[in-house]
C-alpha positions as CSV (number, residue, x, y, z in Angstrom):
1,X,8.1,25.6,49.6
2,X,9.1,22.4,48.2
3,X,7.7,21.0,44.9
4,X,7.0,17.2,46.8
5,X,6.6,15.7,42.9
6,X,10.0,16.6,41.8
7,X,11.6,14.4,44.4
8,X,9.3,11.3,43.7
9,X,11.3,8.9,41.8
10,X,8.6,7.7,40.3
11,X,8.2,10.9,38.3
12,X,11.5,11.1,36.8
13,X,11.1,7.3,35.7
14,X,8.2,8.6,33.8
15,X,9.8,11.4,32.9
16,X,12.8,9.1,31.8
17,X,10.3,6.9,29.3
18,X,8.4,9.5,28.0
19,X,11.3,11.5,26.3
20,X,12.9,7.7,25.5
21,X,9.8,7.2,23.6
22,X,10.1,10.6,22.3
23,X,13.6,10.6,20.9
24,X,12.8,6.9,19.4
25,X,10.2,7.7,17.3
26,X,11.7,11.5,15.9
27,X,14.7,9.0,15.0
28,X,12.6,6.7,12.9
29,X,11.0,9.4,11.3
30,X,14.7,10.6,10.1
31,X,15.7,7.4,9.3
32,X,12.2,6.6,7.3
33,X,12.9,8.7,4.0
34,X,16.7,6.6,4.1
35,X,17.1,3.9,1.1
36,X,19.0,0.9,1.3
37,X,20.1,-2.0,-1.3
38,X,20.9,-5.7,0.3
39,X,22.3,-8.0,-1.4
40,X,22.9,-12.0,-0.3
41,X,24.8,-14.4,-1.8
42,X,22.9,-17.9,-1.6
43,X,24.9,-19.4,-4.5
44,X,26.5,-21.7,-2.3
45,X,29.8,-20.4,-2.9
46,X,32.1,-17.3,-2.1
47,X,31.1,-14.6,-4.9
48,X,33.9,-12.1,-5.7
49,X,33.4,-8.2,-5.7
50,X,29.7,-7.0,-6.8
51,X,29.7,-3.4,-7.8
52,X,26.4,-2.1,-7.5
53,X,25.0,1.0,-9.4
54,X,21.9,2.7,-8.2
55,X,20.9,6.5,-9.0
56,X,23.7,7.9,-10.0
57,X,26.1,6.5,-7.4
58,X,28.1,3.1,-7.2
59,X,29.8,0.8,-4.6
60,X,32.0,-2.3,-4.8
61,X,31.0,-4.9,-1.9
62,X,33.8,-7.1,-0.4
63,X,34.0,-10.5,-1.6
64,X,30.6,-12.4,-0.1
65,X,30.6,-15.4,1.5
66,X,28.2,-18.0,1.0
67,X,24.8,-16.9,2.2
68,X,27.0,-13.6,3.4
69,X,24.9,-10.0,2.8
70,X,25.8,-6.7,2.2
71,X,23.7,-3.9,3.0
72,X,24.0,-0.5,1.4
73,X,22.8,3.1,2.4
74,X,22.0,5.4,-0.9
75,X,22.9,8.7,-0.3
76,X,20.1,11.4,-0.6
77,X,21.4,12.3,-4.3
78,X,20.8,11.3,-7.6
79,X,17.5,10.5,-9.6
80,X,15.5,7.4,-9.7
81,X,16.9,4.3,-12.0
82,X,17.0,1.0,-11.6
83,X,19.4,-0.7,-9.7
84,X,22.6,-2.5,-11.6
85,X,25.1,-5.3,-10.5
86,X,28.4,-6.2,-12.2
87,X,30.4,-9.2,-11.2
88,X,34.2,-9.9,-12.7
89,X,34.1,-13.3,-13.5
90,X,34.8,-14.8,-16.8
91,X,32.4,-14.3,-19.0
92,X,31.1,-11.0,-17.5
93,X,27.9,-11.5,-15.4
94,X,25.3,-8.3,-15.3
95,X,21.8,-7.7,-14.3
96,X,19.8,-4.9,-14.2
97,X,16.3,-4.7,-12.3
98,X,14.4,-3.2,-9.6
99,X,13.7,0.7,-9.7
100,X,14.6,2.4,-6.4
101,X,15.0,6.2,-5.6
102,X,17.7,7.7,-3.7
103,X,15.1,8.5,-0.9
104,X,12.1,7.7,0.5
105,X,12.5,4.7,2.7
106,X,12.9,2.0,-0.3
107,X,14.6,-1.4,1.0
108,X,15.4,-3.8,-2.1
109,X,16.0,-7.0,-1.5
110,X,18.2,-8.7,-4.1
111,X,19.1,-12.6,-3.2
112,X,21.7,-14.4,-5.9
113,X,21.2,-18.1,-6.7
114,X,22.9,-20.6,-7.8
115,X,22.0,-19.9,-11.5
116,X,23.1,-16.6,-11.0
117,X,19.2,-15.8,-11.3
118,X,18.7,-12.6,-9.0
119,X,15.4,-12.9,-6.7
120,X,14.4,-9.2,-6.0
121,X,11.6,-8.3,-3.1
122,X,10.7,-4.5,-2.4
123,X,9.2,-2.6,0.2
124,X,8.8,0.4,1.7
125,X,9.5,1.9,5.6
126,X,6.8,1.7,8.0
127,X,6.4,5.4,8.3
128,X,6.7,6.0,4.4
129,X,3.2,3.4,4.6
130,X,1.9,5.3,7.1
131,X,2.5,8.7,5.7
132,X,2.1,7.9,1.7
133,X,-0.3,4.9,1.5
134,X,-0.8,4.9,-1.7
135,X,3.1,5.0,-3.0
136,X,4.2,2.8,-5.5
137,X,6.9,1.7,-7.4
138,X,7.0,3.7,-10.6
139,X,9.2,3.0,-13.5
């Protein structure tokens, strides 16, 4: 006897969506407890190497252009501290601001003006509100 359903296309395409669906949202999940660092240059000119310093672990950025970004994974190490950048330019630039832990779906957004004044904006991943609504940043 033949199953008549397993031949209907229509089946399959629904079939097809469902585990699309599926696989999309056990991918967010994974990707919710990631924390990432970006960092735009709106100074209006090119800005040399950044290093950036965040829970125990640093990166040096390519030279930005103007209103050029870098974006930067943490990796799931290291203890909670605020986040550090550096600039080679004479005299020495550094700020330090903006707590962040090395997981648990932080995004900080850190925008660079003119004055070399650092604009910082912070949130969370959707599933991180979702699961832990009452998370905040603590210092």
């Amino acid at each position: 006897m033949k199953t008549y359903w397993l031949s209907k296309k229509r089946f399959w395409i629904l079939v097809g969506g469902a585990l699309s669906v599926l696989i999309a949202f056990f991918i967010s999940l994974r990707q919710a407890n990631v924390s990432w660092i970006v960092v735009y240059n709106m100074t209006g000119e090119p800005l040399p190497p950044l290093r950036i310093e965040a829970c125990g672990q640093s990166r040096l950025t390519p030279p930005l252009p103007n209103e050029g970004s870098y974006r930067w994974k943490l990796a799931p190490r290291g203890t909670p501290s605020e986040i550090a950048l550096e600039m080679a330019v004479d005299p020495p630039w550094r700020w330090r601001g903006s707590y962040i832990e090395p997981q648990g779906g932080y995004l900080v957004t850190l925008r660079i003006w003119p004055d070399r004044q650092v604009e910082e904006h912070f949130q969370f991943s959707f599933w991180q509100q979702v699961f832990h609504p009452n998370k905040t940043v603590s210092e």
